[in-house]
C-alpha positions as CSV (number, residue, x, y, z in Angstrom):
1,X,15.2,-61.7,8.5
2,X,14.9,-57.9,7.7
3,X,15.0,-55.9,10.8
4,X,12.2,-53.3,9.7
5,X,10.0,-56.5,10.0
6,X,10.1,-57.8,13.7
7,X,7.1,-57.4,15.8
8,X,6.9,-53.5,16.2
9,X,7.5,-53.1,12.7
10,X,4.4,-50.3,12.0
11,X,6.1,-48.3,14.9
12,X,9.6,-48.3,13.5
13,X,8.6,-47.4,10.3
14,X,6.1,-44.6,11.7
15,X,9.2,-43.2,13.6
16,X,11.5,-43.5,10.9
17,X,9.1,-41.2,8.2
18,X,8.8,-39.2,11.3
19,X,12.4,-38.5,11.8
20,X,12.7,-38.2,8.2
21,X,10.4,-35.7,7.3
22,X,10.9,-33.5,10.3
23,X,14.7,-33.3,8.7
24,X,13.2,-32.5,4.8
25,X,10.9,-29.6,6.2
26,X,14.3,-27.9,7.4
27,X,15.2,-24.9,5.8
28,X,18.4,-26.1,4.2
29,X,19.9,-26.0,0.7
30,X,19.3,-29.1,-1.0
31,X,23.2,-30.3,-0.3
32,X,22.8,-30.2,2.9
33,X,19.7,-31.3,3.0
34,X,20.3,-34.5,1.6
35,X,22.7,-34.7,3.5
36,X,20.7,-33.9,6.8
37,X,18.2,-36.7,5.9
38,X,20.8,-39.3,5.0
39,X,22.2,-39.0,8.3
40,X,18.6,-38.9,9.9
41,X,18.5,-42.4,8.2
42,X,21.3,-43.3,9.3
43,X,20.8,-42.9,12.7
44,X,17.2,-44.4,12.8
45,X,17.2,-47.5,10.5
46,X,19.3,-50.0,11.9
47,X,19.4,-51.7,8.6
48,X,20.7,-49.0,6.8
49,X,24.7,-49.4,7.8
50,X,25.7,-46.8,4.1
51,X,23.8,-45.4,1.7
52,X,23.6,-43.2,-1.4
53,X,22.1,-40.4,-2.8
54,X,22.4,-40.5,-6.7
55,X,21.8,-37.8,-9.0
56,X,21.5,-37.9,-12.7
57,X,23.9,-35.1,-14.5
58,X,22.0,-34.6,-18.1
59,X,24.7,-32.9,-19.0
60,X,27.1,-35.6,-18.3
61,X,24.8,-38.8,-18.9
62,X,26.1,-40.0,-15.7
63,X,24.8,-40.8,-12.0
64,X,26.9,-38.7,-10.0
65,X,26.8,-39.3,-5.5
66,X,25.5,-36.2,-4.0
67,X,25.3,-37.7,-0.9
68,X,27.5,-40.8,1.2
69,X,27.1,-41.6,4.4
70,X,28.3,-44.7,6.6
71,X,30.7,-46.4,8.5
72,X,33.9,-44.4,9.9
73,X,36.2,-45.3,7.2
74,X,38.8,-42.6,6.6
75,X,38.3,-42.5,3.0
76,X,34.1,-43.1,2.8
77,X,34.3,-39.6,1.2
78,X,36.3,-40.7,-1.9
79,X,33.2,-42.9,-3.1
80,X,31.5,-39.4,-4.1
81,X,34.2,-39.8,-7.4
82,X,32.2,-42.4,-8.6
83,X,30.5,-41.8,-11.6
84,X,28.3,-44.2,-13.0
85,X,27.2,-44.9,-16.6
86,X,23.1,-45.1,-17.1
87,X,23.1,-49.1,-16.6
88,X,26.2,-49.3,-15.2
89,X,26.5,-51.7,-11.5
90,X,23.3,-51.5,-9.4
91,X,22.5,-47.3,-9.2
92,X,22.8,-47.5,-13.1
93,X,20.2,-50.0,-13.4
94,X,17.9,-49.1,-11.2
95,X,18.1,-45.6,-13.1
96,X,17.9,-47.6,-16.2
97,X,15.0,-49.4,-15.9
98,X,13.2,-47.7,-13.3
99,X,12.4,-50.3,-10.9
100,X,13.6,-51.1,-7.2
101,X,15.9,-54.0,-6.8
102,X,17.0,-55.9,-3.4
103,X,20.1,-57.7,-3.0
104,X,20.1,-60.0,0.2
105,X,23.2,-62.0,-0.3
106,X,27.0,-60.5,-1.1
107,X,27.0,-62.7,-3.8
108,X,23.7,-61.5,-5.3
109,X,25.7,-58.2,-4.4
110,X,28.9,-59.1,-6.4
111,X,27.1,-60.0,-9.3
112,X,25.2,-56.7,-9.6
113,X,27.9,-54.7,-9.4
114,X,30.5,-57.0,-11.6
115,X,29.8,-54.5,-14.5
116,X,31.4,-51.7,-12.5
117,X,34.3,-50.0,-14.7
118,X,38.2,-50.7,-13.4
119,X,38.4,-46.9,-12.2
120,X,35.0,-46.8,-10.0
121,X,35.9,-50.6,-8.7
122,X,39.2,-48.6,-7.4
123,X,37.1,-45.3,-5.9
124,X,34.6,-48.3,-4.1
125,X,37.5,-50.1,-2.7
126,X,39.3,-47.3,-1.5
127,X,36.1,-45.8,0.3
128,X,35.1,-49.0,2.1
129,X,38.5,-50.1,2.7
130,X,38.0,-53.4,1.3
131,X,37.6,-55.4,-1.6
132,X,34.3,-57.3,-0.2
133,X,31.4,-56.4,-1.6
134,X,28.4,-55.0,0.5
135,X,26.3,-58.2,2.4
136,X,23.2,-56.5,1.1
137,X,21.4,-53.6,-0.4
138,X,18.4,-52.1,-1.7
139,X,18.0,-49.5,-4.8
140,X,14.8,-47.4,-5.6
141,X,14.2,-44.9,-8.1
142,X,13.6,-41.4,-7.0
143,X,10.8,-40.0,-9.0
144,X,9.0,-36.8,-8.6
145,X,7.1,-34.5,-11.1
146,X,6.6,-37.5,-13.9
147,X,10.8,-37.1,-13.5
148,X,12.9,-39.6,-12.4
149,X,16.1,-37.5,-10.5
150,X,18.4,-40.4,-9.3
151,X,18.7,-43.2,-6.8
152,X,18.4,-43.5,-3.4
153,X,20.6,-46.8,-2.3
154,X,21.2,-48.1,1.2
155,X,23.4,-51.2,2.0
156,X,24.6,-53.4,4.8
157,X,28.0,-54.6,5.3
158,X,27.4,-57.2,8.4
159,X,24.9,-60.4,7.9
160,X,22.9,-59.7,11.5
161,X,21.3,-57.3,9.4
162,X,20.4,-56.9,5.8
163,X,17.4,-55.9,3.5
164,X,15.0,-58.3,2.0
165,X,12.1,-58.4,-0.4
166,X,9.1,-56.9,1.7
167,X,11.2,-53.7,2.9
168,X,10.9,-52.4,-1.0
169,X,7.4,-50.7,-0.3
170,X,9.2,-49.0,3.1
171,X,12.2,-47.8,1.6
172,X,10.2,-46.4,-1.8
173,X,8.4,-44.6,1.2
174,X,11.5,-42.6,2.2
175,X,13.2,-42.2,-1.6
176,X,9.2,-40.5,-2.7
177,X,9.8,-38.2,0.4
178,X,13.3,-36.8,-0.7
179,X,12.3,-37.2,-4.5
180,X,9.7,-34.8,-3.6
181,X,12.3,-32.4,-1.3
182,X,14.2,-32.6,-4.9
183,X,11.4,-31.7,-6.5
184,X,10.8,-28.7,-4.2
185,X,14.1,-27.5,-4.8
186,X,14.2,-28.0,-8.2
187,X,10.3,-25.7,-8.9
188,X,12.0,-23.3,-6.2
189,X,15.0,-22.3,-8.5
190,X,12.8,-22.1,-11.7
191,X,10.9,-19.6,-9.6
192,X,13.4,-17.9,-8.4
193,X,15.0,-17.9,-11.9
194,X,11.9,-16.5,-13.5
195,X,11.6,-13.7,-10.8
196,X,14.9,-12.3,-11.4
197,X,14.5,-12.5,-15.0
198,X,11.3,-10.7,-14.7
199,X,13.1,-8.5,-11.7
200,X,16.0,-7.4,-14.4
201,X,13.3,-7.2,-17.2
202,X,11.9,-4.7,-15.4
203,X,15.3,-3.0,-14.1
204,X,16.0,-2.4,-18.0
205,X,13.1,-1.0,-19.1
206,X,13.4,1.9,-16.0
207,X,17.0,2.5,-16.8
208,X,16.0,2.7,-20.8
209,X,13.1,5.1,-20.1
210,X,15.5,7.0,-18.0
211,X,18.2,6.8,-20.9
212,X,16.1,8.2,-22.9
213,X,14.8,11.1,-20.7
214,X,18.5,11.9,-20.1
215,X,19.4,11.7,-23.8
216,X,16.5,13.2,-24.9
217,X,17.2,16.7,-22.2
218,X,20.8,16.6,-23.8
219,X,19.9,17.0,-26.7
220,X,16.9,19.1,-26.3
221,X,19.1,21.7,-24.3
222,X,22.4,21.5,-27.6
223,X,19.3,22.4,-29.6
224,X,17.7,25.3,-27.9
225,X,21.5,26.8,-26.8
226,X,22.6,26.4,-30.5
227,X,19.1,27.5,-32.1
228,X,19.2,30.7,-29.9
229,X,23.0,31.2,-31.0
230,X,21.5,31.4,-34.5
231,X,18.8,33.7,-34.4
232,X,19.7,36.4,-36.7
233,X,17.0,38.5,-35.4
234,X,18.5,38.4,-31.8
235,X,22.2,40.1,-30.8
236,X,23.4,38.0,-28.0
237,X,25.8,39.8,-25.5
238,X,29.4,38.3,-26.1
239,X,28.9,36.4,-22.2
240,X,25.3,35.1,-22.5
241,X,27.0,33.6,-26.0
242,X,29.6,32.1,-24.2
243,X,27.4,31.2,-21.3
244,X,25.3,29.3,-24.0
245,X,28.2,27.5,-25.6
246,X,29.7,26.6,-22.1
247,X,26.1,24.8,-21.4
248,X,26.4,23.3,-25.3
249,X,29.8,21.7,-24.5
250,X,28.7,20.1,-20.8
251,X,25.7,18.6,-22.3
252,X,27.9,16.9,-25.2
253,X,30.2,15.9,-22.4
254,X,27.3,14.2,-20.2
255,X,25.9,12.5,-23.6
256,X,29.3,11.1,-24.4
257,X,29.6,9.7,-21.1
258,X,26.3,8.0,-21.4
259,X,27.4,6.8,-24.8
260,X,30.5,5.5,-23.3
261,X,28.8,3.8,-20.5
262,X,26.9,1.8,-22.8
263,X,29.7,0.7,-24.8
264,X,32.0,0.1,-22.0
265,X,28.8,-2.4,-20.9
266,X,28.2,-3.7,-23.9
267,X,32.1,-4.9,-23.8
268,X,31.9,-6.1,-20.5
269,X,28.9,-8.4,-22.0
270,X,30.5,-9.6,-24.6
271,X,33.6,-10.5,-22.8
272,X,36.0,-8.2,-25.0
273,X,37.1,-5.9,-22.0
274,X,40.7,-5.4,-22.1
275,X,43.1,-3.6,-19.5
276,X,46.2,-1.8,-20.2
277,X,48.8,-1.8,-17.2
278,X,51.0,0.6,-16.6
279,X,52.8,1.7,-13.3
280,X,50.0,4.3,-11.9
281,X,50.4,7.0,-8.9
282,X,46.7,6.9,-7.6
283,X,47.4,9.6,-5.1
284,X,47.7,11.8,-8.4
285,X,44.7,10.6,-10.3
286,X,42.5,11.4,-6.9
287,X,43.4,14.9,-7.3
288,X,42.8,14.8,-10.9
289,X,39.6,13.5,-10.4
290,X,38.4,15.7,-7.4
291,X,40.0,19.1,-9.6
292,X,37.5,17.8,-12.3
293,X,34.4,17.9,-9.9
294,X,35.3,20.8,-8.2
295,X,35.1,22.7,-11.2
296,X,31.3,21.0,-11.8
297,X,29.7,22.1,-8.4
298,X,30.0,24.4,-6.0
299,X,28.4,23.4,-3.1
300,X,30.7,20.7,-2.6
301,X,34.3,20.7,-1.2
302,X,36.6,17.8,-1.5
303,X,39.4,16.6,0.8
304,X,42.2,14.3,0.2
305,X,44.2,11.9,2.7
306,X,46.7,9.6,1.2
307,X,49.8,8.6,3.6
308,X,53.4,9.6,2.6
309,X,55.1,7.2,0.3
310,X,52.0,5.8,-0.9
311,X,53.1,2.8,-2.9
312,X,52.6,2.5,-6.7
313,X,50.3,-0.1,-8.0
314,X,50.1,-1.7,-11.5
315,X,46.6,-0.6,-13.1
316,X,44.8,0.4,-16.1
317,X,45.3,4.4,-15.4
318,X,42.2,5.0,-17.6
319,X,40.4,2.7,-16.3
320,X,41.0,3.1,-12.2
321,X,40.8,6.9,-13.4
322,X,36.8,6.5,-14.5
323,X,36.1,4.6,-11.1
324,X,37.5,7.3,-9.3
325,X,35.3,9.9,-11.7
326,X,32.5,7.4,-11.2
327,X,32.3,7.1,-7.0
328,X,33.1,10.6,-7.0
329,X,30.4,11.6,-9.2
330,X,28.0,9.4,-7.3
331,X,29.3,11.0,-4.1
332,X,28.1,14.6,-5.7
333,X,25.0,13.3,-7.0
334,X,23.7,11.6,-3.6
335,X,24.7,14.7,-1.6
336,X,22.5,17.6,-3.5
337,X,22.9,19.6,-0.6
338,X,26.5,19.9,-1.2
339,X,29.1,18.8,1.9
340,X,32.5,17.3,2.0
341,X,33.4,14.4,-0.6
342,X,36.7,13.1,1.0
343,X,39.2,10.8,-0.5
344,X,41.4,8.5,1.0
345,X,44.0,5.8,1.0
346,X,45.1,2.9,3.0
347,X,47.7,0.7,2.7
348,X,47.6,-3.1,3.8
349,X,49.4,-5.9,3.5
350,X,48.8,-7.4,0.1
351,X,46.4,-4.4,-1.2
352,X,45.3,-0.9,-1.3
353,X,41.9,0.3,0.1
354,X,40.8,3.9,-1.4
355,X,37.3,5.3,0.1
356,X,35.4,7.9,-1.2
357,X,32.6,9.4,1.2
358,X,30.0,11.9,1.2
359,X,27.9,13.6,3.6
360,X,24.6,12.8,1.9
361,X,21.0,11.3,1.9
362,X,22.9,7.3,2.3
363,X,21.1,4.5,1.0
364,X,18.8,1.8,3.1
365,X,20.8,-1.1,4.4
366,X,18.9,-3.4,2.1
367,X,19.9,-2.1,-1.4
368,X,23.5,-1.9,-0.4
369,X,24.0,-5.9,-1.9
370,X,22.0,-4.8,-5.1
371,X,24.1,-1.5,-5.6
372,X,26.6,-3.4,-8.4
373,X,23.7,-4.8,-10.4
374,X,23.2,-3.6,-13.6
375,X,20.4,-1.2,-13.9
376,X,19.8,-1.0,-10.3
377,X,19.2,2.4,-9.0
378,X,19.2,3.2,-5.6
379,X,15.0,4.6,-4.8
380,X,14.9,7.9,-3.2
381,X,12.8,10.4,-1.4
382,X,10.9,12.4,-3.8
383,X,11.8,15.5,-3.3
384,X,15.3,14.0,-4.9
385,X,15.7,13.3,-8.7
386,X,19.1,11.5,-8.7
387,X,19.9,11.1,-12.8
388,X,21.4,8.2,-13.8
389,X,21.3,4.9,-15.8
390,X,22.2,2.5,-13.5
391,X,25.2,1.2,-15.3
392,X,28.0,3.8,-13.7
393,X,28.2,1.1,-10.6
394,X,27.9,-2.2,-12.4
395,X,31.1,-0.8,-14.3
396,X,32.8,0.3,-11.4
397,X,32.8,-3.1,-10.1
398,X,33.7,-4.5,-13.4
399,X,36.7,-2.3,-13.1
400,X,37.9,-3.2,-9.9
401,X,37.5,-7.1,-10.4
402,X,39.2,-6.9,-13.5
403,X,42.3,-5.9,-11.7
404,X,41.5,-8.4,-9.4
405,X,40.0,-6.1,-6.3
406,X,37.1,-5.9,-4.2
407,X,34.2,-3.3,-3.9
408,X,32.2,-2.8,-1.3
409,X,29.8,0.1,0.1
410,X,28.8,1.3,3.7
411,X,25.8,3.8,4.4
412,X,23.0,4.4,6.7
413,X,20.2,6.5,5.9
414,X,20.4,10.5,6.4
415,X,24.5,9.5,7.3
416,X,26.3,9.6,4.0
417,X,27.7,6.6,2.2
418,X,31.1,5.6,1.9
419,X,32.5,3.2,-1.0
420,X,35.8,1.6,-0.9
421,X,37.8,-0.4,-3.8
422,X,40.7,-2.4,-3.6
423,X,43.7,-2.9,-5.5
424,X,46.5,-5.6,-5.2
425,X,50.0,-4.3,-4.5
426,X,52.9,-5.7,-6.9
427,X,56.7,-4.8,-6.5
428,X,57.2,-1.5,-6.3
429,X,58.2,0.5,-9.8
430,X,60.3,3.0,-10.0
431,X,59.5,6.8,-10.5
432,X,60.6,7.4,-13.7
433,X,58.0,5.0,-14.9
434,X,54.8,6.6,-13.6
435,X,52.2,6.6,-16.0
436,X,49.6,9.7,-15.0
437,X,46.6,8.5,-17.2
């Protein structure tokens, strides 16, 4: 006789769906929240001595476990290799045909699952740690949302208990309750999926509307230097002409670096970006780098602070050269007061860690994860206009993980912001090789 049917059946059953959906209103991930629940079962129906949780892989057209639970058999876990074909043993036909199905006897239980193919018969044995077939078991369709997601199937493997006919209704109970937690899960990530579509919709059209501003200032500034060079009517002294050619030439410079951002992310995209290693000094490019921007401000001083004998590293010199122009351009740009931008190096065990930090306006613990996203840019007070695109970070990172390094910022409002980028070490190359970039 099935043990969910003695005399204080109703109460067993009330605090069983109890237990269970106390467990599915836990904020888990679905993993673990299957497997929270198939535990809670477990633990509270007595019957229940292993169970199940399929789910159907569309992509695969097969019934994969996403959950096992049971007995304390060393290899239980293996039995999550199992992959069933749609009618395949008893999960495959239950799937199949949508319908629950009991088994009371292990031979009713044999000849359900005589279809199973040579390699799952070896995963099944190996799990249980026998060759005999479960005493008894019960398989029911989870469906949710006019969708049908898997199988939920429990089993005995002693004949004191086992499942019978009238504990169907029950256990449909329990497999409606974690078809609908599927469910849940399932709307959840479509939601969240359309939010960040909508989130980096949005991110685009503010960093194309400020690529456009930025492009059209460019150009708007070539033309009114160049169209006042050409005014015949007007006898430019010989340093306002070279004043107006100097501002001609750093406006070219800042559109081809916009350009070249949006190429170099448009290759990232598309998969096609390509590294060139050479033996690089990074010590050297630092100071090339920080010459470069000290010659572009001059409320900004810039320190450097690499240790003696700092070890050469394989790299792209171009390409760990633009990261360095890029943090250190940031480093000016979020500091418009001016201050120190210093520049140092560390080395570790298996890597290099260079920092670049400012003494500026620092960025709100909560947009520090966001910093690498494309388009992101970092909202500031108003009495700040930060230019920018939003695609000089994204790059960065795409830089630094193409070489197989780490990025990583630190700031605190009104404190400055410090970003650091690692580097793997390789055996040491000799100085004769040194590429400069």
């Amino acid at each position: 006789m099935s043990a969910l049917h003695s005399d204080a059946a109703q109460t067993a059953e009330l605090y069983i769906l109890t237990e269970v959906t106390k467990t599915l209103i836990t904020p888990l991930e679905l993993p673990d929240l299957l497997k929270a629940v198939m535990d809670t079962i477990a633990n509270v129906l007595e019957t229940a001595e292993f169970g199940v949780v399929w789910l159907w892989d569309p992509s695969a057209g097969l019934l994969c476990p996403q959950v096992v639970c049971g007995p304390d058999f060393p290899h239980l876990q293996s039995l999550r290799q199992l992959k069933l074909r749609e009618g395949e043993s008893v999960a495959g036909k239950v799937f199949r045909d949508g319908k629950a199905v009991v088994f009371a006897t292990p031979t009713d239980v044999a000849n359900a699952m005589a279809d199973l193919r040579p390699t799952n018969v070896a995963i099944w044995e190996q799990g249980l740690d026998s060759t005999i077939r479960p005493y008894s078991m019960i398989a029911v369709p989870l469906w949710a949302g006019g969708q049908e997601y898997g199988v939920l199937m429990l089993g005995t493997l002693h004949s004191s208990n086992y499942f019978a006919a009238n504990d169907v209704s029950f256990i449909r109970i329990l497999a409606d309750l974690i078809a609908l937690a599927i469910e849940r899960h399932r709307l959840e990530r479509e939601a969240l999926t359309v939010s960040e579509a909508k989130q980096a919709n949005r991110l685009r059209a503010e960093a194309l509307a400020v690529l456009s501003h930025e492009l059209r200032t460019s150009l708007g500034a070539i033309k009114g230097y160049s169209t006042a060079l050409l005014m015949e009517e007007t006898s430019w002294p010989q340093e306002k002409q070279h004043e107006f050619l100097l501002r001609i030439d750093e406006e070219c410079e800042s559109l081809e670096a916009m350009i070249n951002g949006l190429l170099d992310s448009s290759l990232v995209d598309a998969g096609k970006f390509v590294l060139e290693y050479h033996p690089v000094r990074l010590e050297r490019l630092a100071q090339e780098v920080a010459d470069e921007a000290q010659y572009l401000t001059s409320t900004h001083s810039f320190v450097l602070d690499f240790p003696a004998g700092f070890p050469l590293i394989d790299a792209d010199p171009l390409r760990v050269k633009q990261v360095l122009r890029n943090l250190v351009n940031n480093a000016i740009k979020y500091s418009p007061d001016g201050g120190l931008v210093s520049i140092r190096g560390e080395v570790r065990a298996t890597d290099i860690v260079v920092s670049i930090a400012d003494q500026g306006i620092g960025i709100a613990s909560e947009h520090l994860i966001s910093l690498f996203e494309k388009y992101f840019r970092v909202k500031t007070p108003s009495e700040y206009q930060i230019p920018g695109t939003g695609l000089g970070l994204p790059m960065t990172r795409a830089i630094v993980e193409a070489h197989e390094g780490k990025i990583w910022a630190e700031s605190k409002l009104g404190e400055g912001t410090i970003f650091l980028f690692s580097l793997p070490l390789q055996e040491s190359s000799s100085d004769e090789e040194i590429e400069n970039g």
